[in-house]
C-alpha positions, 0 to 999 in steps of 0.5 A: 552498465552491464547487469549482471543476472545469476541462473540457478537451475540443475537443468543443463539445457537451460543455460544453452537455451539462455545463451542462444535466446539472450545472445543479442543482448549478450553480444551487447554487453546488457546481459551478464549471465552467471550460471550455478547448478544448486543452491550451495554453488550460487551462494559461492558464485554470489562472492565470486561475481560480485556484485551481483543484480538479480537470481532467477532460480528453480525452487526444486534443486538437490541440496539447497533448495530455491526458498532456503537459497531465497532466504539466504540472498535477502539475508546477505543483500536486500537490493538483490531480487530473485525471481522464481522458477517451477512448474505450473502445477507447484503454486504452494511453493509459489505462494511460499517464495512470494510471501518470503520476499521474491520479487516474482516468478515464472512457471515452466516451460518457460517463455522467453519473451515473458523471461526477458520481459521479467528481467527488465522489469526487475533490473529497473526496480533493482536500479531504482532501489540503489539509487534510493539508497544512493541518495538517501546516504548522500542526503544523510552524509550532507545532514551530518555535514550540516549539523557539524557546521552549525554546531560550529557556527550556531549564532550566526546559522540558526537562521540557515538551519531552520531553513534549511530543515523547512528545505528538508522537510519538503524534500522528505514530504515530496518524495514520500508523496510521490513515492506512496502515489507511484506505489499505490498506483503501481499496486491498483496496475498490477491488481488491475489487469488479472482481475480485468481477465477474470472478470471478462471471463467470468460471463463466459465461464457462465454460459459455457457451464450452463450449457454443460449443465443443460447438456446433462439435463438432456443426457438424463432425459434421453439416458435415463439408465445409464451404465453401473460405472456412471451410476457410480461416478455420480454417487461419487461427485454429488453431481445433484450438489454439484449442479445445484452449487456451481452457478452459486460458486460462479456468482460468488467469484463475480462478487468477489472481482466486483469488490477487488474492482472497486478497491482498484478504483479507489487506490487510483483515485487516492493515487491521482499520479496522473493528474499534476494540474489543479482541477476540479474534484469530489472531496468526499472520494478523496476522503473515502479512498484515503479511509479505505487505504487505512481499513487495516488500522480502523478494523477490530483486532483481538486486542483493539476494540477497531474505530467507529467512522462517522461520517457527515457529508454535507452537500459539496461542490467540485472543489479546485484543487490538487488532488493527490496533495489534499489526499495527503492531507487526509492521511496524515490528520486521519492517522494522526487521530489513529494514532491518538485512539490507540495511544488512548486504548494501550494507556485505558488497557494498563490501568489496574483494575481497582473495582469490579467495574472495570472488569472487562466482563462487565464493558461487554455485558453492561450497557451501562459500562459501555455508556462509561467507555465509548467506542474509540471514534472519527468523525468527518464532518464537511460543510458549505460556509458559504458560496465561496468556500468549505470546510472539512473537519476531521475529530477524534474522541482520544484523550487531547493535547495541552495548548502547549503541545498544541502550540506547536503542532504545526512546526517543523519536526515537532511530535510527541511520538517516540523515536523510530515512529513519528517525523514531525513532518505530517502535520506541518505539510499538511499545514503547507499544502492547505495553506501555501498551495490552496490558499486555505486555513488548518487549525487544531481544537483541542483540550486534555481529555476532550478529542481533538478536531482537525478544521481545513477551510479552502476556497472552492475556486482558486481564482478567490486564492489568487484574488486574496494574494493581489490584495494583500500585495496590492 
């Protein structure tokens, strides 16, 4: 099908420039311009051609300008993704189109080759997007079906429903996989390669300043008098500070890539999109790239005191396993336990004060105080239990659960959450992946008011798993 892309730009030369430059894939019916000259005409253009896939449009226009028009298009349809045109020079408002939701930008002049490259790559997301959407309302219509027709025929499809909601849950679960895997390394792709150039540049930004720098050093010795206006150009950039700051300022941007560099690495690690095989793998990387992913929920905030994260590592073998599956996992039982602190920390914060003990003065400045309301902690435990097999435990110090709701914690759509925040899905994959896929074991430990604990045990070897599953049929 034809895409068809909106330009929106006040420079007439622009479309002439598009026409001649895009003319093959117009002659080819892949490209369907649509050209308006400001905002207010775009908007119009947007009903007239409907349905329209992507904008591209200048920020700076008479009228309404490209963020107001940006704004609008999200406004009247999300799927819609505007890429963003200005000069160089303008990045401010750059950074304002991108926090709003433009999908990407482009600086002018443009280069046509990165233009074309560009609207490839949003076409596709765009594709992607409707397809999502596409079958997302087609899983929900077949679920509205279903539902009907077991309320119709509830004795005798109990059976069918529960499967079929076991079906569903792992549909959900391998999408969501899948879809967090391709976004993480998606996001750890695209961080990667400009800070690969900064990085690659930086020794060179080194030398070349040093040599500028020694280059003034034999100006001063040779040209120790110079000119009035020289004189008072130094005065006026500090170059003494100037000199003295720059290789630190230099060796603080190398810092800073070092550590973008790393997060990359994790994210790629926690992602493993790449590896759909069962292999050996390091536990412990796993375990921390999943808690780096999550540093946002574990940080303090003004109004959350932040997690303490304890962690435990015994001395592990290479594990055989999928490695992107187990990742998961630890998100899920990881989260779970966030969770549960932060449902702990609001319930503590809505307690009336009934005493000057529970003055928040006295949490800070009393150790003893302190000693009465713990830190809201994680702790990571992993252990060899024998040559065979290991174990991962993941505890929290929340307020627990009864054996009721313990019980249950594994079953499919079970959550104590409210609405719009849980599934009920986490924990019983986890339970699956641990279980079904590595021939392991996952169980909670838990009582009201004493934390929770997480326990995965698996086989270091997958051959134990297979020997295990010819006995039992055996």
């Amino acid at each position: 099908m034809t895409a068809k892309i909106l330009v929106v730009d006040d420079e007439r030369d622009l479309e002439r420039l598009i026409r001649q430059k895009f003319r093959k894939n117009i002659r080819g019916k892949f490209f369907d311009f649509v050209y308006a000259r400001n905002g207010l005409e775009a908007l119009k253009k947007m009903q007239e051609e409907a349905p329209i896939d992507m904008v591209i449009t200048d920020i700076n226009m008479p009228g309404l300008d490209g963020l107001s028009l940006l704004n609008k298009i999200n406004e009247i349809d999300p799927t819609i993704k505007t890429v963003i045109m200005s000069a160089y020079g303008d990045m401010e408002k750059i950074r304002t189109a991108m926090n709003r939701g433009a999908f990407d930008f482009l600086t002018k002049p443009l280069d046509f080759q990165d233009l074309e490259i560009t609207i490839k790559r949003t076409l596709e997301h765009v594709r992607e997007i409707k397809e999502n959407l596409r079958y997302r309302q087609e899983k929900q219509e077949s679920l509205e079906r279903s539902e009907k027709y077991a309320k119709e025929q509830a004795e005798e499809l109990q059976k069918a429903l529960q499967e079929l909601q076991k079906t569903q849950a792992k549909l959900v679960q391998t999408e969501k996989m899948s879809s967090l895997g391709q976004l993480v390394a998606g996001v750890a792709h695209e961080i990667n390669n400009p800070v690969n150039f900064i990085y690659g540049n930086l020794s060179h930004a080194n030398d070349y300043t040093q040599n500028l720098l020694n280059l003034l050093n034999l100006y001063n010795q040779h040209y120790p008098n110079p000119s009035p206006e020289i004189k008072a150009e130094i005065e006026a950039i500090d170059l003494e500070f100037l000199i003295e700051d720059l290789p630190r300022l230099l060796g603080s941007m190398k810092l800073g890539s070092d550590r973008i560099r790393d997060i990359v690495r994790s994210l790629r690690n926690f992602s493993r999109v790449d590896e759909s095989e069962m292999k050996p793998v390091d536990i412990h990387e796993g375990i921390d790239s999943t808690l780096l992913i999550l540093h946002n929920r574990i940080k303090a905030k003004s109004d959350w005191p932040g997690i303490q994260v304890i962690k435990e590592y015994g001395k592990l073998p290479l594990v055989e396993c999928y490695a992107g599956q187990l990742n998961q996992v630890f998100m899920n039982l990881i989260t779970n336990g966030i969770d549960a602190l932060e449902i702990a920390n609001e319930t503590e914060a809505k307690k009336p004060l009934t005493s000057i003990e529970d003055s928040s003065w006295l949490k800070t400045q009393c150790p003893l105080a302190l000693a009465l309301c713990p830190v809201p902690t994680i702790r990571i435990t992993t252990e060899v239990i024998n040559r065979d097999w290991v174990a991962i435990r993941i505890a929290d110090n929340g307020s627990g659960m009864s054996e009721e709701v313990r019980s249950k914690l594994f079953n499919t759509f079970f959550t104590t959450k409210p609405v719009g925040k849980g599934t009920g899905l986490g924990l019983s994959i986890s339970h699956q992946i641990v279980i079904e896929k590595h021939g392991g074991k996952l169980r909670c430990i838990s009582a009201p008011g004493e934390g929770t604990e997480f326990i995965i045990e698996i086989p270091v070897r997958q051959s134990i798993h297979q020997q295990a599953l010819l006995q039992q049929v055996g």
